[in-house]
C-alpha positions in Angstrom: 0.0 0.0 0.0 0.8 3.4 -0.5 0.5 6.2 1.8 -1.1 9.4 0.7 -1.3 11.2 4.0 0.2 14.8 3.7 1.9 17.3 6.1 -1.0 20.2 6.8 2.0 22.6 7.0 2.9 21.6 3.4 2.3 24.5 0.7 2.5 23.3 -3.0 2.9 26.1 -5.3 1.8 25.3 -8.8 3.8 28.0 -11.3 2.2 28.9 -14.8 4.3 30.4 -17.5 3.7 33.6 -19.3 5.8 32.6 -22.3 1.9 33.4 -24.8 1.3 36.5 -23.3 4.9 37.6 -23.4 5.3 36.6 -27.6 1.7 38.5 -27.9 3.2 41.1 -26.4 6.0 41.1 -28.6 3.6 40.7 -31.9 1.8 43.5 -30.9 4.4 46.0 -30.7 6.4 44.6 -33.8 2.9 45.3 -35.8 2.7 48.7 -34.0 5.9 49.8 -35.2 5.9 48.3 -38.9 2.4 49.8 -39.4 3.6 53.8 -38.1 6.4 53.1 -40.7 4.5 52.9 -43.5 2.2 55.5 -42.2 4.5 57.6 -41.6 6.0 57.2 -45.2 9.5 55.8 -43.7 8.8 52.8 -45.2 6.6 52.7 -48.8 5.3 49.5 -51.3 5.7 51.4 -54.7 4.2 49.0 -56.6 4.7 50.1 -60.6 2.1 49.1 -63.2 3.1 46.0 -65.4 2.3 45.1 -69.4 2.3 42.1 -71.0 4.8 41.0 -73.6 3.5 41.2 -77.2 3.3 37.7 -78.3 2.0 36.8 -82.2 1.9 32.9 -83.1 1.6 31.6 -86.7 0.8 28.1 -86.8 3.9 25.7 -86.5 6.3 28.5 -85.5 7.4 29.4 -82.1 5.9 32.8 -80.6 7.5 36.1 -81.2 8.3 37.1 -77.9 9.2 41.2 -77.7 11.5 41.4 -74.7 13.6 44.1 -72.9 16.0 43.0 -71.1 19.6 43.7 -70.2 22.4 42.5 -72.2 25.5 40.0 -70.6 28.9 40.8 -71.8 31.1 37.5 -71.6 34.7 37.5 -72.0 37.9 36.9 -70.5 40.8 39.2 -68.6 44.5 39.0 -67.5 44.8 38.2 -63.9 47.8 37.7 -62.1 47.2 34.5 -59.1 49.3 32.5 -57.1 49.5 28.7 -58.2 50.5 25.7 -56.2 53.3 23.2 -57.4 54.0 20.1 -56.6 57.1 18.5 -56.8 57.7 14.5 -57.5 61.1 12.5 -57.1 62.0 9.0 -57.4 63.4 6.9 -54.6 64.2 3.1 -54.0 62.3 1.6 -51.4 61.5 -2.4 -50.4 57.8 -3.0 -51.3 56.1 -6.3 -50.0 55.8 -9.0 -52.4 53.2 -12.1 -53.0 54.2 -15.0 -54.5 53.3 -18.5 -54.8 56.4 -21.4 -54.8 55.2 -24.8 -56.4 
């Protein structure tokens, strides 16, 4: 059997945490803040209009596709970097051998 008597003099303190209020807390100001930027103008969205390419398909020819875009230069240029060598030499050394005798 197991006793369950207790001590009368015996205070049990149960402890809650306050870790969801705390991050609410947290979210609240963090929305505050963002949302007096951008009222404020500090911080914008400028969000520019978009168009549409011009496309124009003839059938069993691939779409002519009008587009702007920026232009890659490829080449090649002198550069000056420091290399590694490596070095080899021969020496003589006694190697194990296998062999079978009959």
């Amino acid at each position: 059997m197991v006793d369950t008597r207790h001590n009368p003099n015996d205070v049990y303190v149960e402890r809650k945490s306050n870790a969801g209020k705390v991050i609410l807390i947290a979210a609240v100001v963090i929305a505050a803040v963002v949302g007096l930027l951008f009222a404020t103008g500090f911080w914008s969205a400028d969000v520019k209009e978009g168009a549409l390419p011009e496309v124009s398909v003839k059938g069993g020819e691939m779409p002519d596709v009008d587009v702007k875009s920026k232009e890659v230069v490829v080449g090649t240029k002198e550069t000056t970097v420091d290399v590694p060598t490596v070095d080899t030499e021969k020496k003589e050394i006694d190697v194990p051998v296998v062999g079978v005798k009959d």
